[in-house]
N, C-alpha and C positions, 0 to 999 in steps of 0.2 A: 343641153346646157341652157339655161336661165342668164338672163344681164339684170345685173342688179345694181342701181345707182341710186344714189339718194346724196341728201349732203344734211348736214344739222351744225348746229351755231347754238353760242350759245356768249353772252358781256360776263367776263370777271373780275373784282377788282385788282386784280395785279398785272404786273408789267410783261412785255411782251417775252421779255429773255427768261423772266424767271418758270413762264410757262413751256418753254422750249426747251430750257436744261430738263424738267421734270418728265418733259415726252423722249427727249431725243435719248434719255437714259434707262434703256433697255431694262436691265438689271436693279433697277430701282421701281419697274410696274410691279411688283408685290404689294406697293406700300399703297396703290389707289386703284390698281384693278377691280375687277367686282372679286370678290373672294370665293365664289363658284365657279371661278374658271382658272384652269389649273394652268400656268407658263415653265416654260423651260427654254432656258436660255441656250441656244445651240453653239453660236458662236460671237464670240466678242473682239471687236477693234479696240483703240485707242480713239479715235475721234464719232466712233460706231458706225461710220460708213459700212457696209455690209454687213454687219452685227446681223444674228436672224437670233429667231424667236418661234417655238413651237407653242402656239395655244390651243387647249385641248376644252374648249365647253363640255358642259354637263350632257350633254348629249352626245349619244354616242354614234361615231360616223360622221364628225362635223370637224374634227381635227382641220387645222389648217396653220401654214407656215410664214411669217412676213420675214423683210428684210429689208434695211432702212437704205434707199438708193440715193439719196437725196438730202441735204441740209443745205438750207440756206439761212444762217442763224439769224433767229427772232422773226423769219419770214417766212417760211415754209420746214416743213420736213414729209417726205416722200419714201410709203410703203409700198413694197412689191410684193402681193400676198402669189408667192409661189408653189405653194406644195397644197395636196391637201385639198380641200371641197371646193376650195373658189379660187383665180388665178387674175390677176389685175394688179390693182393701186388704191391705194388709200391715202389721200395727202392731208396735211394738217398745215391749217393756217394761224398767220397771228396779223391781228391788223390792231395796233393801238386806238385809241377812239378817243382817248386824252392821256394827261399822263401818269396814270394811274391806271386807269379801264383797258383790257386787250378784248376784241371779239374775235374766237378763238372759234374754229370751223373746223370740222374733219367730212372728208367726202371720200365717198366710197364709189369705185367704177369696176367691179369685176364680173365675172361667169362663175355662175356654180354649176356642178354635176356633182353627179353621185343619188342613189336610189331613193333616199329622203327628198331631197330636191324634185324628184321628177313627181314625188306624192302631193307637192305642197304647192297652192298657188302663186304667181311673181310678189303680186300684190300683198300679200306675207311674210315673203322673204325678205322684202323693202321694210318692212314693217317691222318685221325681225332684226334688221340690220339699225334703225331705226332706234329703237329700243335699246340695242347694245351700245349705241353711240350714247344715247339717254347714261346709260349706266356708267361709260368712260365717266363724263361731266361732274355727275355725281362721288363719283371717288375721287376726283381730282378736289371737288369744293370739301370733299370729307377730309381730304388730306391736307390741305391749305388752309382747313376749318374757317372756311367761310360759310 
């Protein structure tokens, strides 16, 4: 097993809630995922408290499962990646900076295993992890077309 931690940040011009409706709603990551990674939605709440999510990257063997533990609205929202290559948390923050800007963080604190993993060095996995979080940001300003 590998520990993989990193955190990424990133200022965007809207408000804290309206970037926490668009995270906390599971069934809506179609519309700003990266579109090489394929979701399925396993199970869904009404407030999406325990809602989970199968995401399946392009790579094969990397499957892995989240499940939203956590809402504190416009404050935080808290992943439990349970199943699957890596097993921890993923939390998403929102800190307003004025009242229009939110700087919007997601951190990632988990263990990977599985046969890929043991081939690949930490300091790439971070890198790789890294990168994916790059890619959330990214769909999120594609989809807010900022």
């Amino acid at each position: 097993m590998k520990v993989i931690q990193t955190k990424e940040c990133i200022t965007l011009p809207l408000s804290a809630d309206i970037l926490y409706d668009a995270i906390l709603d599971i069934t809506k990551y179609y519309l700003w995922w990266p579109s090489k990674v394929e979701l399925n939605v396993l199970n869904i709440t009404p407030d999406f408290i325990h809602s989970e999510l199968e995401v399946k990257p392009p790579t094969m063997g990397t499957n892995f499962s989240i499940r939203v533990i956590q809402a504190v609205p416009n404050q935080k929202i808290v992943f439990e990646y349970f199943e699957g290559i890596q097993k921890g948390t993923g939390t998403w923050t929102f800190t307003p900076t004025d009242n229009t800007h939110t700087n919007l963080c997601y951190e990632v604190d988990v263990t990977a295993k599985g046969l890929l993993i043991n081939l690949v060095p930490t300091e790439e996995l971070i890198r790789i992890q890294q990168k994916f979080i790059q890619d959330l940001f990214a769909g999120l300003k594609k989809y807010f077309q900022l």
